[in-house]
C-alpha positions in Angstrom: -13.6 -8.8 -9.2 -11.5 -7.2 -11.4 -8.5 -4.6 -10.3 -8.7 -1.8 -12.7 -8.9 1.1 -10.6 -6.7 -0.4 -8.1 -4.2 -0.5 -11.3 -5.2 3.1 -12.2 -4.3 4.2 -8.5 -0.9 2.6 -8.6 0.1 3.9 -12.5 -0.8 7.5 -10.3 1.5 6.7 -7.5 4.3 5.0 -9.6 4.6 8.4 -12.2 5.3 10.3 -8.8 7.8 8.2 -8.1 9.1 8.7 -11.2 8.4 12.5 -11.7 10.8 12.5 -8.2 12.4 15.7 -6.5 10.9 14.9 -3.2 12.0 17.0 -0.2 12.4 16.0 3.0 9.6 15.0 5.7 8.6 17.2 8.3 9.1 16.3 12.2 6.6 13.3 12.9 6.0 12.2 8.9 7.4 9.6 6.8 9.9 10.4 4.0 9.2 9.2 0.2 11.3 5.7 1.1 9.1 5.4 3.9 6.3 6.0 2.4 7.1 3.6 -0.4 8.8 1.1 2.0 5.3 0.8 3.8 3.3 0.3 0.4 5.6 -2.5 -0.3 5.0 -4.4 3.0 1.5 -3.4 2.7 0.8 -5.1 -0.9 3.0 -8.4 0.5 0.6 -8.5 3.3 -2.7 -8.6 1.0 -1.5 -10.8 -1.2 -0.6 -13.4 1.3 -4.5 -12.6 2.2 -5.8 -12.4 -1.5 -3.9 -15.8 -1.9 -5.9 -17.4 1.5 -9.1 -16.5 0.3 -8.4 -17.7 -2.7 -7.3 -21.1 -1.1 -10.3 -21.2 0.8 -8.0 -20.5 4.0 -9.4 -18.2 7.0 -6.9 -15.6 7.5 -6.9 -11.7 9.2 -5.8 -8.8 7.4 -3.7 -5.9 10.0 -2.9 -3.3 8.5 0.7 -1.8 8.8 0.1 1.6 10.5 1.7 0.2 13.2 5.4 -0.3 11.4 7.9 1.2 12.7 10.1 3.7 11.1 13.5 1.3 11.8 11.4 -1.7 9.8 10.9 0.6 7.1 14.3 1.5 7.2 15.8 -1.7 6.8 13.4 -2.7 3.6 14.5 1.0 2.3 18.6 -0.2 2.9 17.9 -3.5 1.6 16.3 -2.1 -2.1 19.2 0.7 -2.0 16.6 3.6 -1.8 14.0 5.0 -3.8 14.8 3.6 -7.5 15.1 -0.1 -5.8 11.8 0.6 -3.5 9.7 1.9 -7.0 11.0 -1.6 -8.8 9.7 -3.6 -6.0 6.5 -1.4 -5.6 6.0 -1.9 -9.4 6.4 -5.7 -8.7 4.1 -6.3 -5.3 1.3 -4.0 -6.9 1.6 -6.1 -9.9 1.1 -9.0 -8.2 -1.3 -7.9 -5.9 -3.6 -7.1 -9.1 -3.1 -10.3 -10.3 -4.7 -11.8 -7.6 -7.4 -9.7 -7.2 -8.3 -10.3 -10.6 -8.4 -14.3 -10.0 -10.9 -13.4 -7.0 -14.0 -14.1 -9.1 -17.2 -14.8 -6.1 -14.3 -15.2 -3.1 -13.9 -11.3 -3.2 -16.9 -11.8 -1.1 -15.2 -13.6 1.5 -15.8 -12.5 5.0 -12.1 -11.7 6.3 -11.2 -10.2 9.8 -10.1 -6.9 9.1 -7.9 -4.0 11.3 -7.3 -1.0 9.9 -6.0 2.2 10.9 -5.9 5.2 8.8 -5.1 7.6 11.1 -8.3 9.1 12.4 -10.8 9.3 9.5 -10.5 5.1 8.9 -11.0 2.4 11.7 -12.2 -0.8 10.9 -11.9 -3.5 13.5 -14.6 -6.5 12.0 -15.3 -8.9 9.7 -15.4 -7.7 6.0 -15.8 -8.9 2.5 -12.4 -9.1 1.0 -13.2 -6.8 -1.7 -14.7 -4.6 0.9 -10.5 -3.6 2.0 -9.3 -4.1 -1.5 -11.7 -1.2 -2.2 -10.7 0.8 0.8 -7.1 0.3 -0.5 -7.9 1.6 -3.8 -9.8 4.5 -2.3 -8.2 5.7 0.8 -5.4 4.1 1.9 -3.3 4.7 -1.6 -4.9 8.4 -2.3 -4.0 8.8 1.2 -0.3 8.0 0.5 -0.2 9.4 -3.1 -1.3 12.6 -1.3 1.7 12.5 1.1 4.5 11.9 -1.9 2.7 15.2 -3.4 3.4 17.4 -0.7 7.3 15.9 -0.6 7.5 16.7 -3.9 5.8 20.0 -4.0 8.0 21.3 -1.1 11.4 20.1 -2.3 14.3 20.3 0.0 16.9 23.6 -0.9 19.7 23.0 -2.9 
């Protein structure tokens, strides 16, 4: 297995970061940190599951739909904010590709998967691994890239 569009799909998300100017979220959504905050967490969580499957090692994959904003808010304090979040985002998605890339025949790998994507994703079986790393690449992080848009396309007044 190979991680290109995963790759492509973070270089999209990363240049938002960078392009900044987000405003701020609206009652019930997450904020640009948050959002990034949860990416972050996300990424550590599949590659400690790339790096069982590649071990050979059963392991579940959660997802993190179910973090909760004062978690997110201590990772966001801890990297200082946006700037320190993108740095760390650059580095987990990094590594995260890495792995994938090492996956070879394991991305096959049946893996008990939960996910949560609001309503229009809910997986609750057994999957190939590559089955969620493509679900990553094609909804969860389009999903997410979506929300930094709209911060950023409705900035907060001056």
């Amino acid at each position: 297995m190979e991680s290109g569009g995963l790759r492509g799909v973070y270089r999209e998300v990363l240049a938002e970061l960078e392009a900044g100017g987000f405003g701020a979220a609206g009652p019930g959504e997450w904020s640009a940190e948050q959002i990034v905050a949860h990416l972050v967490a996300n990424d550590e969580l599949m590659a400690e599951t790339t790096e069982a499957v590649l071990a050979g090692s059963p392991f579940a994959f959660y997802d993190l739909a179910g973090v909760h904003r004062p978690e997110l808010d201590v990772l966001i304090a801890e990297c200082g904010g946006l700037p320190g979040l993108a740095t760390l985002l650059r580095a987990t998605s990094q590594r995260l590709c890495a792995l994938v890339d090492r996956l070879g025949p394991a991305a096959d790998t049946p893996v008990e998967t939960h996910l949560r994507e609001g309503f229009d994703l809910v997986v609750d079986e057994s999957l190939p691994w590559s089955r969620t790393l493509d679900l990553h690449t094609r909804v969860h992080l389009p999903k997410h890239l979506a929300q930094l848009r709209t911060l950023r396309d409705h900035p907060q007044p001056a």
